[in-house]
C-alpha positions as semicolon CSV with decimal commas, in nm:
position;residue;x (nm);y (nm);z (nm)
1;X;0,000;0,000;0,000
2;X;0,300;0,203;0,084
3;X;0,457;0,159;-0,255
4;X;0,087;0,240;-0,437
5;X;0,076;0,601;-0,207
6;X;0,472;0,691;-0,311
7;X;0,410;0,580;-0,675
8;X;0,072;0,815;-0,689
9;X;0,261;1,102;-0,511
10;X;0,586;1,043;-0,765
11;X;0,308;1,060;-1,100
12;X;0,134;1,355;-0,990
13;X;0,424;1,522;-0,918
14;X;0,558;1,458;-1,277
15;X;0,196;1,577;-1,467
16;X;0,268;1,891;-1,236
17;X;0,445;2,041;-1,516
18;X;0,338;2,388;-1,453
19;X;0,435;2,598;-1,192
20;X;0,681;2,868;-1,077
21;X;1,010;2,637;-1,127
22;X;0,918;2,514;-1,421
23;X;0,830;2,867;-1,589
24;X;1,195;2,970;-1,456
25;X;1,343;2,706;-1,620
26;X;1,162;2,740;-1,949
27;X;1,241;3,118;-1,947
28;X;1,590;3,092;-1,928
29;X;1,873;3,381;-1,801
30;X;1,573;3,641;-1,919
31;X;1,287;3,504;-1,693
32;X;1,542;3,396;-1,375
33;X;1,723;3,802;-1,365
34;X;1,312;3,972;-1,391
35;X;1,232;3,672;-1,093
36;X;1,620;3,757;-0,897
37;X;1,528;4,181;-0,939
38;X;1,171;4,157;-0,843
39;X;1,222;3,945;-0,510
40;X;1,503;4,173;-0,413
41;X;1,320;4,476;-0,485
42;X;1,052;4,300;-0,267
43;X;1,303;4,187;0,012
44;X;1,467;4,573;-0,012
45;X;1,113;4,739;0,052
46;X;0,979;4,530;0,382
47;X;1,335;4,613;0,505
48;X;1,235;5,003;0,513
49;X;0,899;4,999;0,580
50;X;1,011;4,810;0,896
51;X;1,308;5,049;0,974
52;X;1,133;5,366;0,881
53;X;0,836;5,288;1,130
54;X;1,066;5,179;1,400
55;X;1,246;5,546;1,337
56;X;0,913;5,719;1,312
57;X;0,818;5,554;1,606
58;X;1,048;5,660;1,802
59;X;1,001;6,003;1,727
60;X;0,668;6,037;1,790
61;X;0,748;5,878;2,156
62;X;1,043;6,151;2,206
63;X;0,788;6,398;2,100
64;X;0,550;6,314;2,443
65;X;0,822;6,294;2,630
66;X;0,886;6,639;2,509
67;X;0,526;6,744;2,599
68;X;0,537;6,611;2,931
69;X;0,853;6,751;3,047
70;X;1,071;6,992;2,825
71;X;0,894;7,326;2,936
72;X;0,890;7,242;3,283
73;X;1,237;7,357;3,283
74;X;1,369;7,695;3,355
75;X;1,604;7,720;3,070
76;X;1,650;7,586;2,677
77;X;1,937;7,423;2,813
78;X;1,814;7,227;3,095
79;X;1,544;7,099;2,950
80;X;1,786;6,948;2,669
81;X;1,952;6,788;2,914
82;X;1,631;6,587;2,959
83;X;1,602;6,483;2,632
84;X;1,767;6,166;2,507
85;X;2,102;6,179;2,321
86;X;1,997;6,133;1,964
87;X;1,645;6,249;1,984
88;X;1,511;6,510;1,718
89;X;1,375;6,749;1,922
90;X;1,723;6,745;2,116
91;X;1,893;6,837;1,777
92;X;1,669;7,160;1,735
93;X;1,707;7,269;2,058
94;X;2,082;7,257;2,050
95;X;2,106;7,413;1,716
96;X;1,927;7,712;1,811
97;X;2,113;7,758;2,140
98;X;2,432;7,711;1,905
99;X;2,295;7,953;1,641
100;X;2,201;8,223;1,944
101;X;2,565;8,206;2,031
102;X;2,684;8,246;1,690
103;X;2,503;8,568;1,634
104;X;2,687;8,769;1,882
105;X;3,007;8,657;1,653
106;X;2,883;8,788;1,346
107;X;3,058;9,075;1,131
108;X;2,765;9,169;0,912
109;X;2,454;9,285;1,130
110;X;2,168;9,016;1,062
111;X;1,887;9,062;1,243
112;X;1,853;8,815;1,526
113;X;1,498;8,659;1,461
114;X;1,596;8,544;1,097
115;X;1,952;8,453;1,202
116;X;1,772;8,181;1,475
117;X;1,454;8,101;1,216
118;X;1,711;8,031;0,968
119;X;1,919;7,775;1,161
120;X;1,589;7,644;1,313
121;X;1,461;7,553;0,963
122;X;1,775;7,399;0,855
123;X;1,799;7,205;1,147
124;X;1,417;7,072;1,106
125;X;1,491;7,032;0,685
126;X;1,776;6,810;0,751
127;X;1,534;6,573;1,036
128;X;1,297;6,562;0,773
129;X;1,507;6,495;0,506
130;X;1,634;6,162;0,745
131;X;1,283;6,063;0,784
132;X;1,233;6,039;0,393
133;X;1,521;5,893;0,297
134;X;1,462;5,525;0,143
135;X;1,130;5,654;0,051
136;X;1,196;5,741;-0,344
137;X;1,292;5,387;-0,381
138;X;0,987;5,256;-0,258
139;X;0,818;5,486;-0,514
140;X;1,026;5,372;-0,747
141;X;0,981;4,963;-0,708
142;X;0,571;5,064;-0,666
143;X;0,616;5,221;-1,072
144;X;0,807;5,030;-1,216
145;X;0,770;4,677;-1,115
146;X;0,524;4,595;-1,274
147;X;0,662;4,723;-1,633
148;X;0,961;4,463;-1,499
149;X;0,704;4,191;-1,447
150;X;0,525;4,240;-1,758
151;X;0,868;4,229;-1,962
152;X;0,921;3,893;-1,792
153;X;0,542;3,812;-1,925
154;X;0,596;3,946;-2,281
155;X;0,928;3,730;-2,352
156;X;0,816;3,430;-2,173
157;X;0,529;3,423;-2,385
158;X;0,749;3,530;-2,678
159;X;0,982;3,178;-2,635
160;X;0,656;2,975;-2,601
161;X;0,514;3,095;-2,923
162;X;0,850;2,998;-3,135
163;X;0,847;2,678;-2,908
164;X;0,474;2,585;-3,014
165;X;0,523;2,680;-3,371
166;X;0,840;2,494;-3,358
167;X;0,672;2,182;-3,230
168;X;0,411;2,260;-3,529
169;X;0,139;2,123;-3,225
170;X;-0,076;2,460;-3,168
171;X;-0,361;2,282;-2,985
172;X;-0,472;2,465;-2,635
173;X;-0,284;2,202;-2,463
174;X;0,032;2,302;-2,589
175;X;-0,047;2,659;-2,610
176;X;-0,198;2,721;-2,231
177;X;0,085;2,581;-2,026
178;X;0,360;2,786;-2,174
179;X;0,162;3,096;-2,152
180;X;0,008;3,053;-1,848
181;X;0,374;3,047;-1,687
182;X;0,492;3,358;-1,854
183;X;0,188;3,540;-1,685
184;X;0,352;3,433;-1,337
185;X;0,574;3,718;-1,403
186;X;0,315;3,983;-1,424
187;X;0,117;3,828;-1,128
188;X;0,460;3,899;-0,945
189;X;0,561;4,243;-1,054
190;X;0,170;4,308;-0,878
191;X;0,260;4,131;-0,587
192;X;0,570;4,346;-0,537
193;X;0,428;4,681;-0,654
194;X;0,115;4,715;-0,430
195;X;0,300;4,666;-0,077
196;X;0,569;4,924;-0,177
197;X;0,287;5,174;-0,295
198;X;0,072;5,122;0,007
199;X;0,411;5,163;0,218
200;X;0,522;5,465;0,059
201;X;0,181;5,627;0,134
202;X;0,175;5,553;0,482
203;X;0,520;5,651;0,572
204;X;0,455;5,995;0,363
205;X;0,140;6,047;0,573
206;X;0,321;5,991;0,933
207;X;0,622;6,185;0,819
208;X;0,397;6,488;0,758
209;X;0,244;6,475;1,104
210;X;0,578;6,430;1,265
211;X;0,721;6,729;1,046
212;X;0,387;6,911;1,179
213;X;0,496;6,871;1,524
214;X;0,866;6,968;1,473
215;X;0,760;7,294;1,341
216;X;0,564;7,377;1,617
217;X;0,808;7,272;1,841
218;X;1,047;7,479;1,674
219;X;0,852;7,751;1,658
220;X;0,850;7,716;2,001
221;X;1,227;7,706;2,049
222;X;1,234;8,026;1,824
223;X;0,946;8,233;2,026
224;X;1,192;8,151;2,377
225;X;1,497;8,236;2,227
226;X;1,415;8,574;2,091
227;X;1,182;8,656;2,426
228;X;1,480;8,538;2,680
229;X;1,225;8,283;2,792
230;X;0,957;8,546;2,826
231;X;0,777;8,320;2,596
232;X;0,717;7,956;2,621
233;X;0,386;7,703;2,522
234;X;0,139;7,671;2,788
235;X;0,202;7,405;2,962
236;X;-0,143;7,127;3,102
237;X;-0,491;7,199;3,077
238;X;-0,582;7,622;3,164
239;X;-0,763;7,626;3,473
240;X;-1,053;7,934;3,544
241;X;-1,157;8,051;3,812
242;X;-1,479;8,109;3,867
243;X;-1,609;8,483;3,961
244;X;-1,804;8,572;4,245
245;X;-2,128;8,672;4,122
246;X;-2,134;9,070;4,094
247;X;-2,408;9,147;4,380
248;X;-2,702;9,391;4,252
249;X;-2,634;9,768;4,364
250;X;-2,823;9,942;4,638
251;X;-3,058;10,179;4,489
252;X;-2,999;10,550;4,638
253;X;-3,322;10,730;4,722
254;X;-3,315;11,102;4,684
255;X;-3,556;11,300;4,930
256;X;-3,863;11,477;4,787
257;X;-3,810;11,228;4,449
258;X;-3,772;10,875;4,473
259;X;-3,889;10,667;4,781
260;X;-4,123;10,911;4,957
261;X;-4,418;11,125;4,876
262;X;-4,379;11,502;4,827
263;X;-4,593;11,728;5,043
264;X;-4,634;12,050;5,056
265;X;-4,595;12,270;5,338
């Protein structure tokens, strides 16, 4: 019975003459580089959506820290020394302190507001430009792999058309097989090209609410620096105080007019 089950397994096996392996190996060097570029293009864009929402991550946690804590302090400087070594927000805060200090140093007179909003923006241009990196190649694999795919598609099914008219056999049997496996390489330029997109999107869309927050922060930065700390974000939830109620005034009475009747004499 044993022998029947292995020789069943080993025939189907051989009729299973269509597949992934066997449309590499019909479509030669041409169909094995478009199937070699397409998985690494694949392999290269899980690796930074991954990384890039660890990173962003992280930012977004440095920025409630930042919330929490940073304007509790009674100077730019202290409250840097709260923040974490590498954090973003840490980075703006020291170039502004560094760019206040440079000002002083400066030949030409520049006024002091755009000398910090300068620094401050190229500070928060070069964070920003570290969150997007990696992301034009994930727009990249999302356009063009499937133009990669479909080349795969178009000479696969070129090399089964000579081999059918070769064989001088065009019945569907002959023609379907050979065909069907060249459209494995569109089916995977799709596969890889709709993750990336989708990626791409959603990275774009978190990077512009963490570039949101680091321009308010660094507005921020900018408002205590030129103020000498006169000016700083409110910091918690603004309490009122309710007013006494305003109690009704005591109305005068004027003899001989108001209150009384006027007689005369």
């Amino acid at each position: 019975m044993i022998i029947n089950i292995l020789a069943a397994g080993g025939t189907a096996a051989a009729e299973n003459q269509f597949g992934l392996q066997q449309a590499l190996k019909e479509g030669g060097i041409i169909s094995q580089s478009v199937f070699t570029i397409l998985v690494v293009m694949s392999v290269v864009s899980f690796y930074i959506l991954f990384s890039k929402l660890f990173e962003q991550q992280k930012i977004i946690n440095q920025a409630k820290r930042v919330r929490s804590n940073f304007w509790n302090s009674t100077s730019l400087r202290e409250g840097s020394a709260k923040l974490e070594k590498n954090s973003a927000y840490k980075q703006l805060v020291d170039d502004g302190l560094a760019a206040q200090e440079q000002h002083s140093k400066l030949t030409d007179p520049v006024e002091a507001h755009d000398w910090l909003h300068g620094s401050l923006a190229r500070s928060e241009a070069a964070i920003n430009s570290k969150l997007g990196g990696g992301l034009a190649f994930l727009a990249t694999v999302g356009a063009t792999s499937p133009f990669i795919g479909l080349f795969g598609t178009v000479v696969g099914i070129y090399r089964a058309l000579i081999k059918i008219g070769a064989s001088g056999d065009p019945s569907i049997d002959k023609v379907a097989g050979p065909v069907g496996e060249a459209l494995i390489m569109t089916a995977l330029g799709l596969v890889v090209a709709v993750p990336a997109v989708l990626a791409y999107n959603w990275l774009q869309r978190r990077n512009k609410s963490i570039a949101e927050d680091l321009s308010a922060f660094s507005n921020d930065v900018l408002g205590f620096l030129a103020s000498n700390g006169a000016v700083r974000p409110a910091i918690g939830s603004t309490t009122t105080t309710a007013k006494a109620p305003v109690k009704p005034a005591a109305a005068t009475t004027t003899a001989g007019q108001t209150g009384g009747v006027q007689t005369r004499p």
